[in-house]
VOBA-1610 file (N, C-alpha, C; in pm, whole numbers, padded with zeros to 5 digits, always signed):
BEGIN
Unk+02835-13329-04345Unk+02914-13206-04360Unk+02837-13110-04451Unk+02794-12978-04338Unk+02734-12885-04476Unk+02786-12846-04601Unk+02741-12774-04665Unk+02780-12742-04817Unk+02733-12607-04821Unk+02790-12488-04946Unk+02728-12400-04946Unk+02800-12324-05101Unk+02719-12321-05184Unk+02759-12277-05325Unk+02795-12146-05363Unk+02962-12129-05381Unk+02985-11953-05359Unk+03036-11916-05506Unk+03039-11827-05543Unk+03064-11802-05739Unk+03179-11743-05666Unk+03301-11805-05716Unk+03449-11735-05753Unk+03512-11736-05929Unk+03652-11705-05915Unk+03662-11681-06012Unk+03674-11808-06143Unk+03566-11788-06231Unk+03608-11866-06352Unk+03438-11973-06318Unk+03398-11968-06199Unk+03279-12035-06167Unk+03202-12090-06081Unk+03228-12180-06027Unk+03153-12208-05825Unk+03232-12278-05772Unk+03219-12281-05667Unk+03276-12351-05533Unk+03155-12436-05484Unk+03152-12542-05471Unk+03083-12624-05341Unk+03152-12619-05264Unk+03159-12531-05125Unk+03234-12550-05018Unk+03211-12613-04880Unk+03287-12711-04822Unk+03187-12797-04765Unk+03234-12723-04604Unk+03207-12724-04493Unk+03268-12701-04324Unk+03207-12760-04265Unk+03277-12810-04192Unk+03270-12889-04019Unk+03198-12763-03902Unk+03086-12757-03817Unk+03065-12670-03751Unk+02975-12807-03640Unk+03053-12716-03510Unk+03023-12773-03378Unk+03033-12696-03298Unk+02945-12744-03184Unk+02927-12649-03043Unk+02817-12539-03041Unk+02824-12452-02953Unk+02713-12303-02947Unk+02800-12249-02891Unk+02749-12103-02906Unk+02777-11952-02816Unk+02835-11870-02953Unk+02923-11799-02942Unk+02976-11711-03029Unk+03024-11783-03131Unk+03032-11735-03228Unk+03133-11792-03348Unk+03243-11811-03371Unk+03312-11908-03391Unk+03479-11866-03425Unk+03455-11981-03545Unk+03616-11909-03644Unk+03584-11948-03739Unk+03744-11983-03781Unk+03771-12106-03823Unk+03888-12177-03843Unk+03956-12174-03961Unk+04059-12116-04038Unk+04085-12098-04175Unk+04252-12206-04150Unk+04250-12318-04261Unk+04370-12414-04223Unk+04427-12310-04342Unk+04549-12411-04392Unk+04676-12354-04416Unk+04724-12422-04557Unk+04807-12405-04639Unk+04884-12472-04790Unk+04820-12598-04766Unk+04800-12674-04849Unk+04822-12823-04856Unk+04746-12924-04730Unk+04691-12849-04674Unk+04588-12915-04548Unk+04461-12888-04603Unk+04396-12893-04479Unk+04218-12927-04431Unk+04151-12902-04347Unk+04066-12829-04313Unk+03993-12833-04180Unk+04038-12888-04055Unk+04054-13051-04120Unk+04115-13146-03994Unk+04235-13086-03916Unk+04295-13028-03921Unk+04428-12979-03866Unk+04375-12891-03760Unk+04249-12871-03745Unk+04190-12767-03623Unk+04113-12875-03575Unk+04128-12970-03565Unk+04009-13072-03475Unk+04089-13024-03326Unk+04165-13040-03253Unk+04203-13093-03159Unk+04148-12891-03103Unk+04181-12778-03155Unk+04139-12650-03119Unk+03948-12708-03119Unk+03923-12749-03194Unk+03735-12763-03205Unk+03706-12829-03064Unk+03764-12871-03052Unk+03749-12993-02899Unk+03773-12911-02788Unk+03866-12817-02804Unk+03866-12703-02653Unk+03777-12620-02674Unk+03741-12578-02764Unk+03682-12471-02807Unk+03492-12488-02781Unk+03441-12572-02803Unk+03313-12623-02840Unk+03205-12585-02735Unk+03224-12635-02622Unk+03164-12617-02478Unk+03115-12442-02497Unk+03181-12398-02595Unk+03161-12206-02521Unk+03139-12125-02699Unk+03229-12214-02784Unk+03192-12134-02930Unk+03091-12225-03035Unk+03074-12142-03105Unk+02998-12219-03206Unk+03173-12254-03326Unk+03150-12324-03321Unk+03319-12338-03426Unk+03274-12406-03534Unk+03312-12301-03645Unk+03337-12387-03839Unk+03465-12328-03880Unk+03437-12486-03954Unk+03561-12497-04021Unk+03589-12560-04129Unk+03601-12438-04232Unk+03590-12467-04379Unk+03718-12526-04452Unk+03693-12590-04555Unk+03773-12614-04677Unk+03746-12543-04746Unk+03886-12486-04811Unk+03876-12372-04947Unk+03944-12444-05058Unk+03926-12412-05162Unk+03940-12413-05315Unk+04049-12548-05287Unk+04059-12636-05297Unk+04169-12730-05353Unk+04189-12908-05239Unk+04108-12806-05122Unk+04125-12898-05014Unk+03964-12986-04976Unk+04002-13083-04911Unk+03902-13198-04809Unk+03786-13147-04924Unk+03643-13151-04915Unk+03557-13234-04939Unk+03505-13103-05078Unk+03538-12996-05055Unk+03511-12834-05131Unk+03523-12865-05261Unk+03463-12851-05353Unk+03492-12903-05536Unk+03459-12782-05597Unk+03565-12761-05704Unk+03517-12629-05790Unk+03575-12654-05910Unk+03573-12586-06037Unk+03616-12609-06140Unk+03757-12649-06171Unk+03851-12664-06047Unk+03975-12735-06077Unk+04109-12584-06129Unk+04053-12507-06157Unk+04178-12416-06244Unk+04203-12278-06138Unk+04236-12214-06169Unk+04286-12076-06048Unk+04171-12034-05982Unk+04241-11967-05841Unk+04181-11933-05769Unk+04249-11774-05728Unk+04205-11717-05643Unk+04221-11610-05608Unk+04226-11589-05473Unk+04271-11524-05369Unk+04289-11474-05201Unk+04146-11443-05178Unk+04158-11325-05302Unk+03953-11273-05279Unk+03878-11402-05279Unk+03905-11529-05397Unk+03782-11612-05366Unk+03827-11721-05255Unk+03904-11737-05192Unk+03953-11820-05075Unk+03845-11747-04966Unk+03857-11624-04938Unk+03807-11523-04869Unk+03696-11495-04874Unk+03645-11548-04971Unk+03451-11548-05018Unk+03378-11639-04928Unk+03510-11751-04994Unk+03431-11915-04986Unk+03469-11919-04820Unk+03492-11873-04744Unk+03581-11848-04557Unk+03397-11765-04543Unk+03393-11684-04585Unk+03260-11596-04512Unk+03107-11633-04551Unk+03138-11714-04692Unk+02997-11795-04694Unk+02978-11879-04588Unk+03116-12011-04574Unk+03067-12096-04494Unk+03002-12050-04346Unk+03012-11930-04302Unk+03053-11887-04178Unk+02927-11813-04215Unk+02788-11785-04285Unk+02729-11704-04324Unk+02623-11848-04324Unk+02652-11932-04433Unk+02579-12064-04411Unk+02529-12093-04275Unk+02603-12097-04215Unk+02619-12159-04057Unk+02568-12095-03958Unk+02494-11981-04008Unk+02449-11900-03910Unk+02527-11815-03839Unk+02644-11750-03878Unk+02697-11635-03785Unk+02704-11531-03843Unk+02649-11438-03793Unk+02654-11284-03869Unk+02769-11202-03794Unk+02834-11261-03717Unk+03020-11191-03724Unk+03031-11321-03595Unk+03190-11324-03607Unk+03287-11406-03574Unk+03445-11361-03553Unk+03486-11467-03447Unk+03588-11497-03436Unk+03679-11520-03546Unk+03784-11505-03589Unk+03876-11575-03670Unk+04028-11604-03681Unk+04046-11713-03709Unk+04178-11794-03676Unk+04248-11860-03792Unk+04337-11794-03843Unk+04414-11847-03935Unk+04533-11913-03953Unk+04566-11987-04022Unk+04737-12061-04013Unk+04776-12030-04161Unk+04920-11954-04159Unk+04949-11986-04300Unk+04898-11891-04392Unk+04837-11971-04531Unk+04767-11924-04630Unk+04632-11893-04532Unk+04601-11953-04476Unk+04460-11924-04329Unk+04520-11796-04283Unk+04627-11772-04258Unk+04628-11647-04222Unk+04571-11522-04311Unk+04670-11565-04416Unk+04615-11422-04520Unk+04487-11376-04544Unk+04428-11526-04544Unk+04255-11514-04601Unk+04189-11418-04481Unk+04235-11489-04362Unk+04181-11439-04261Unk+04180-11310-04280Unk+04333-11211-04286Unk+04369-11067-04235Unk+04299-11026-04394Unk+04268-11036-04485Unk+04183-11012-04609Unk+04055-10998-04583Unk+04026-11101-04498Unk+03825-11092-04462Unk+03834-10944-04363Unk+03926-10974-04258Unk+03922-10863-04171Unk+03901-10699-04187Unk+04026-10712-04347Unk+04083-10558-04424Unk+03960-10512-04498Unk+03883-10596-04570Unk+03794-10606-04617Unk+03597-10600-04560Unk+03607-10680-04463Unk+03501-10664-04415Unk+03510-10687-04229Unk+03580-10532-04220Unk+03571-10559-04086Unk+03458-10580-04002Unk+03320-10548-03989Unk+03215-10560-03927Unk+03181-10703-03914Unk+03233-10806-03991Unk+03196-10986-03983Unk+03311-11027-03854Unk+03410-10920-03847Unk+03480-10976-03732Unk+03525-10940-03600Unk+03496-10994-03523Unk+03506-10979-03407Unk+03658-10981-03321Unk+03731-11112-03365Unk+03897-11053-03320Unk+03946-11170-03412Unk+04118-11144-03402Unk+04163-11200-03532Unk+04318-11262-03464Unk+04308-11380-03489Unk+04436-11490-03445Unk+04548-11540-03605Unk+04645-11455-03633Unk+04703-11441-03729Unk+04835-11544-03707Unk+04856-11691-03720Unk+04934-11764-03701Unk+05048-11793-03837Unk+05164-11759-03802Unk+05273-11785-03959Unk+05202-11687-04046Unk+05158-11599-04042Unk+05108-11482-04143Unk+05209-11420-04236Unk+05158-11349-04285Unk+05283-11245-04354Unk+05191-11118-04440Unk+05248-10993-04454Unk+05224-10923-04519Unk+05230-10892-04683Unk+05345-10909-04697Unk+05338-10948-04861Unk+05476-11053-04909Unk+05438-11102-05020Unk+05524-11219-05044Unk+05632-11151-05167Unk+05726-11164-05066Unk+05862-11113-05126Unk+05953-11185-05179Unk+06088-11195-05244Unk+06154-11237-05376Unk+06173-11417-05290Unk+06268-11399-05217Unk+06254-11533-05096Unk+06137-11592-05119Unk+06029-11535-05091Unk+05909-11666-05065Unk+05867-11736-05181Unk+05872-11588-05272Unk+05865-11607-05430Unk+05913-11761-05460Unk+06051-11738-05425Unk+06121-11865-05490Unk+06075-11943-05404Unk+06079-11960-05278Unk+06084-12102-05173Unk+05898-12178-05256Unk+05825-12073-05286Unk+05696-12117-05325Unk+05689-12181-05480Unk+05805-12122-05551Unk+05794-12181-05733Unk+05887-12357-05679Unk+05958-12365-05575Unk+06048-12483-05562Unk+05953-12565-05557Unk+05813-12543-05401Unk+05655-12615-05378Unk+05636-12659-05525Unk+05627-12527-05619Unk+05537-12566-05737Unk+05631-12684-05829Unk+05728-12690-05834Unk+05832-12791-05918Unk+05852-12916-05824Unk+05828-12896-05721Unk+05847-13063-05656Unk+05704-13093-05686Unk+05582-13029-05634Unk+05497-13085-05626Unk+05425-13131-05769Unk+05459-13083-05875Unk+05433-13115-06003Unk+05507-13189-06069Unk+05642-13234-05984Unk+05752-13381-06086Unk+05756-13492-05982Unk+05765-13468-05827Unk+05765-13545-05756Unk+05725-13538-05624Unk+05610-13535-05570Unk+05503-13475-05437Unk+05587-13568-05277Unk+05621-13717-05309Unk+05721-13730-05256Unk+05800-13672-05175Unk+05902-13619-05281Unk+06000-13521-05252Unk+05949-13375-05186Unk+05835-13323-05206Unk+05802-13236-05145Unk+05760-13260-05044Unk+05687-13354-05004Unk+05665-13399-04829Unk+05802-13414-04782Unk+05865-13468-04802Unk+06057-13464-04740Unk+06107-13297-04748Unk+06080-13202-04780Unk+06137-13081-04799Unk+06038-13004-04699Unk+05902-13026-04707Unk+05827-12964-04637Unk+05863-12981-04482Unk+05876-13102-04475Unk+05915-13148-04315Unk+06014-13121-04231Unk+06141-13044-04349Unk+06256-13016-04315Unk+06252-12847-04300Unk+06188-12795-04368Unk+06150-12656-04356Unk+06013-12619-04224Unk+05896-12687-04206Unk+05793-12697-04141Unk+05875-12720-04014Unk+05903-12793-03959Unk+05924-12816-03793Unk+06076-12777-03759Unk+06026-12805-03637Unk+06166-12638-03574Unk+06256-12786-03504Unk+06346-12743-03414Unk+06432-12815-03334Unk+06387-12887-03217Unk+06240-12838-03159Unk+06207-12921-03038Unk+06141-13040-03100Unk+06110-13066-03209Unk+06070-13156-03333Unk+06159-13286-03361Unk+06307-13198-03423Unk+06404-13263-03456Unk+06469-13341-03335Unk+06458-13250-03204Unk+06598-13328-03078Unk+06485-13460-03053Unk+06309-13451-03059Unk+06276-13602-03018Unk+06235-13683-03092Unk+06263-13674-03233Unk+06229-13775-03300Unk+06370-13847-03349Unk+06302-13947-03432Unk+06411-14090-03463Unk+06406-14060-03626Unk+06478-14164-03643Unk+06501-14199-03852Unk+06382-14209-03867Unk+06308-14337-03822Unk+06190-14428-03834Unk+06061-14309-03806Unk+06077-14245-03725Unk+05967-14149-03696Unk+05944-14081-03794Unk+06055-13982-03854Unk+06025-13864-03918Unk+06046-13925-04061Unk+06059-14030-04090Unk+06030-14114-04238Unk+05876-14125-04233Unk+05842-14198-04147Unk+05701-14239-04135Unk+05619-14072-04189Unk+05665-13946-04040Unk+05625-13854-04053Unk+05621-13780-04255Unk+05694-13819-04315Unk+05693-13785-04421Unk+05579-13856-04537Unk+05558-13969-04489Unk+05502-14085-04556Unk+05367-14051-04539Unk+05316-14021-04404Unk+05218-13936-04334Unk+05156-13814-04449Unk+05284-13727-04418Unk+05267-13566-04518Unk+05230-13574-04689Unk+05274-13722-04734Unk+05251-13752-04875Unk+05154-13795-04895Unk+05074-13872-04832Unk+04979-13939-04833Unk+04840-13831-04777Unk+04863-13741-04730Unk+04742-13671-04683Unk+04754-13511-04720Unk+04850-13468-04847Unk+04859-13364-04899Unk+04681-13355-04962Unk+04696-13219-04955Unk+04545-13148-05059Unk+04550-13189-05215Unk+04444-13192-05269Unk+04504-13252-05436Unk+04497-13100-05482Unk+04450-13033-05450Unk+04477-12835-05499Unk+04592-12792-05399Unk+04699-12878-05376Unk+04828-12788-05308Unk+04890-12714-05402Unk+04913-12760-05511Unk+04959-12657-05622Unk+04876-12518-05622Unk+04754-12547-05674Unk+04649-12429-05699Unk+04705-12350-05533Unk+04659-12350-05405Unk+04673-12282-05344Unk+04838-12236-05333Unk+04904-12315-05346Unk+05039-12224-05340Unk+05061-12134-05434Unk+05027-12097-05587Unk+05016-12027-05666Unk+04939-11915-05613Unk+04844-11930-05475Unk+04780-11832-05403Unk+04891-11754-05299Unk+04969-11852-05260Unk+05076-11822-05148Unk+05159-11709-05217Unk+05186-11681-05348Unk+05308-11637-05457Unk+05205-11524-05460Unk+05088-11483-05460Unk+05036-11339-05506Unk+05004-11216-05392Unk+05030-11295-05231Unk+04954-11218-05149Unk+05020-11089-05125Unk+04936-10999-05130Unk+05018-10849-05035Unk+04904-10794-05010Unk+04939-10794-04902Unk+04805-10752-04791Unk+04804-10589-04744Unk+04941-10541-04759Unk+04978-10412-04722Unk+04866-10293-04716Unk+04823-10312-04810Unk+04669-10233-04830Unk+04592-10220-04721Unk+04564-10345-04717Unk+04467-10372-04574Unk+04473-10391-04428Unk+04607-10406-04389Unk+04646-10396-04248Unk+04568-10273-04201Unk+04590-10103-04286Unk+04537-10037-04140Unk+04380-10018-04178Unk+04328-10135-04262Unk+04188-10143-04215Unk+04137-10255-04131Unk+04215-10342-04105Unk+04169-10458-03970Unk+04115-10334-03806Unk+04008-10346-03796Unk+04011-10274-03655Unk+03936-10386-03552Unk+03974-10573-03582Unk+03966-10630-03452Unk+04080-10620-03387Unk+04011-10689-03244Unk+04188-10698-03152Unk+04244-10815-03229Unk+04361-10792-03235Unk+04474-10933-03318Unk+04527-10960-03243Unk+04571-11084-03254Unk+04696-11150-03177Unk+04781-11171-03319Unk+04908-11190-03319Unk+04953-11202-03443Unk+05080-11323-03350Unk+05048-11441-03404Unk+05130-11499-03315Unk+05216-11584-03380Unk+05335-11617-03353Unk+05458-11621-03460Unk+05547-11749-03410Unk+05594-11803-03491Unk+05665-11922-03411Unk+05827-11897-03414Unk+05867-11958-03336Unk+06030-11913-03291Unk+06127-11915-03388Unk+06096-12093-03407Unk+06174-12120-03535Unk+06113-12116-03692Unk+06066-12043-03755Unk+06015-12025-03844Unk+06090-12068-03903Unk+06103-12144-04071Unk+06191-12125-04164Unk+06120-12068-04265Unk+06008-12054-04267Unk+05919-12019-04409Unk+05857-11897-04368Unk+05810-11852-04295Unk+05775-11685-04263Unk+05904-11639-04181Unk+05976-11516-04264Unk+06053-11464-04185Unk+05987-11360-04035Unk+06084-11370-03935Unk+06030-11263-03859Unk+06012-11094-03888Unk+06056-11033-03982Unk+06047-10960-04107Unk+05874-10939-04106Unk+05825-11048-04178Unk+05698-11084-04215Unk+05578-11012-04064Unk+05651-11106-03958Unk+05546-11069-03822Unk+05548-10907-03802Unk+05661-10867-03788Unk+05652-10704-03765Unk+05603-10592-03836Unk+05577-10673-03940Unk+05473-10582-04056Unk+05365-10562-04021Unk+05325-10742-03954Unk+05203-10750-03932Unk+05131-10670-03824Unk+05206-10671-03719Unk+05226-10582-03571Unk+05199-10431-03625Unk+05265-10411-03689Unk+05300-10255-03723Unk+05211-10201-03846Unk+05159-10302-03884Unk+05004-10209-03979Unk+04897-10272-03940Unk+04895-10355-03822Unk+04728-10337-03761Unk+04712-10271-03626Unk+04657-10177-03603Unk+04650-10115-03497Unk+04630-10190-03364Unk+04698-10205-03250Unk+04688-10252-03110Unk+04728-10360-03156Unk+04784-10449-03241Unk+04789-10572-03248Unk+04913-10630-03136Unk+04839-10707-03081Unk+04971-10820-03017Unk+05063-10891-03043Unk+05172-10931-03006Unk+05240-11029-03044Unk+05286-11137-02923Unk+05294-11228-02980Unk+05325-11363-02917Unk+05428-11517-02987Unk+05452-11553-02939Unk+05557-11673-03013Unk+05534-11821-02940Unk+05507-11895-02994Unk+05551-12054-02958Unk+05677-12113-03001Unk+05711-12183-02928Unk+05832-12271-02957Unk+05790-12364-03025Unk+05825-12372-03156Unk+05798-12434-03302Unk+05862-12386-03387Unk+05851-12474-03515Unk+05877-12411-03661Unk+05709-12386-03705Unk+05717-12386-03831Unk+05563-12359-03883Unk+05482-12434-03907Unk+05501-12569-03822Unk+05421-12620-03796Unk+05355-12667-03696Unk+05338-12597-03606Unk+05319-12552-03440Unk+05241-12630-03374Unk+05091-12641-03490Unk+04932-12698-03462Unk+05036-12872-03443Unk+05123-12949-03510Unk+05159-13077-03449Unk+05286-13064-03422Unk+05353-12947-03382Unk+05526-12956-03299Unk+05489-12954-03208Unk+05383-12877-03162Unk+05377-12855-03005Unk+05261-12764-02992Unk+05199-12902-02965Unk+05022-12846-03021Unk+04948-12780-02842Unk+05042-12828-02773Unk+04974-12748-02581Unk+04999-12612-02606Unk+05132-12622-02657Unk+05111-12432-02633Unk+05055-12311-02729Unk+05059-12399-02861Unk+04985-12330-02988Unk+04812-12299-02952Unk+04767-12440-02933Unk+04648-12441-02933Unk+04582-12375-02741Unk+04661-12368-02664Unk+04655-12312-02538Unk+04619-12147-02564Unk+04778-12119-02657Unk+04810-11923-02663Unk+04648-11913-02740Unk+04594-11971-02835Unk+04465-11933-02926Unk+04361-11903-02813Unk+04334-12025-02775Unk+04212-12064-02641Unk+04187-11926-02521Unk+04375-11927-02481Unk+04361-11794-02403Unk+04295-11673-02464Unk+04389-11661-02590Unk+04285-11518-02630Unk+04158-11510-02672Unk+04098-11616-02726Unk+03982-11592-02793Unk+03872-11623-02640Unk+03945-11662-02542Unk+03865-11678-02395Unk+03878-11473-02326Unk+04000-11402-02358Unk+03993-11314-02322Unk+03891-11183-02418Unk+03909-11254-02511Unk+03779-11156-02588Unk+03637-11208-02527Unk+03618-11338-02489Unk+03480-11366-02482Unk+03433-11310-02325Unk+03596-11278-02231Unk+03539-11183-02105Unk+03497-11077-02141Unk+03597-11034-02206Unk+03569-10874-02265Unk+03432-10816-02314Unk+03386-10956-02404Unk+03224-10915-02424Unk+03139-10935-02300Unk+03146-11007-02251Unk+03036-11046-02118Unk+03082-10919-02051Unk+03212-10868-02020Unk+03175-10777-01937Unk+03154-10610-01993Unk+03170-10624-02106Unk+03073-10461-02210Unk+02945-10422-02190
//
């Protein structure tokens, strides 16, 4: 797994990414409390036609940095080094989540590195609601992490989730979520509590998809129409999920991505 040494705030990042395949770039940004890994099964459709990386930022999988705060800007550093490491001088990009923000930040910020932009559970700025739903993250996950995999699971997945699973399943499923949390889930959710992107929406000028899940409980639909409505041409789209789409119902999440980032790659062949 490459590595690539980026100065954020307070001191460095070793940031490590997964990169596979050839052709164009696309570039994978995961989400709170995950890892890279959560885009394997997109790397596997994707590969045959993109060059695909996929980084860990500040807190997550293999990335080491001084342990204490971080910033959106340096999430957003350590996203365009790896992707700079790796040989792409502009790219695709695909975010989930806190992956989202970083993403629509690289975009607002340095639109010329990007080529089009897949904004999944996004949001524009984090308002009194998220505020709190994010200080609750910070108090479970700092007295009992446990308990926050059981809360996450109940907020994260929607109803097509709930009607097919069992007791035994979605215990396990929790046991799962505790055991393979980020050890910087705190640090990045303290990232989740600062974002407002408002600034930068009407400087994104890739094509977006801004794609939103049905049952959200943690991004209101509020959140998506911001997103729609301060990036120019942006799309919208929905899966049947809660916000956790990439494993509620990973055919049509990881399908709606594939389609678009396949309809940008006509779009270039035929320019």
């Amino acid at each position: 797994m490459p590595h690539v040494t980026v100065p954020i705030t307070g001191g460095e990042a070793s940031v490590h990414y997964d990169v596979a395949g050839h052709g164009p770039g696309v570039v994978l940004v995961h989400g709170t409390g995950a890892s890279g890994e959560q885009w394997q099964p997109l790397t596997e459709l994707l590969r045959d036609r993109f060059t695909v990386v996929v980084p860990d930022y500040s807190g997550s999988g293999r990335t080491r940095d001084h342990g204490g705060p971080v910033t959106l800007a340096d999430l957003a550093a350590e996203v365009t080094a790896a992707a700079g490491h790796a040989g792409l001088e502009s790219f695709h990009l695909v975010g989930h989540s806190l992956g989202a923000a970083v993403a629509t930040h690289i975009a607002g910020t340095r639109p010329a590195l990007v080529r089009s932009l897949v904004l999944h559970a996004g949001w524009a700025h984090t308002d009194a609601r998220m505020d709190a739903e994010f200080r609750l993250w910070l108090h479970l996950l700092r007295t009992d992490p446990a308990l926050f995999a059981r809360s996450i699971a109940l907020s994260a997945l929607g109803p097509r989730f709930w009607a097919q699973t069992t007791a035994e399943a979605s215990e396990a499923l929790v046991t799962g979520l505790a055991a393979t949390l980020a050890p910087g889930t705190d640090r990045q959710t303290e990232v989740d509590r600062t974002v407002d992107l408002r600034p930068l929406l009407g400087r994104v000028t890739a094509p977006t998809l801004v794609l939103a899940s049905a049952h959200d409980r943690i991004i209101a639909p509020a959140q998506q129409r911001a997103l729609v409505a301060g990036i120019a041409g942006a799309r919208y789209a929905e899966v049947d999920a809660g916000h956790g789409a990439h494993a509620e119902n990973p055919g049509e999440f990881f399908g709606t991505i594939t389609a678009f980032l396949d309809d940008q790659l006509s779009a270039a062949d035929a320019a």
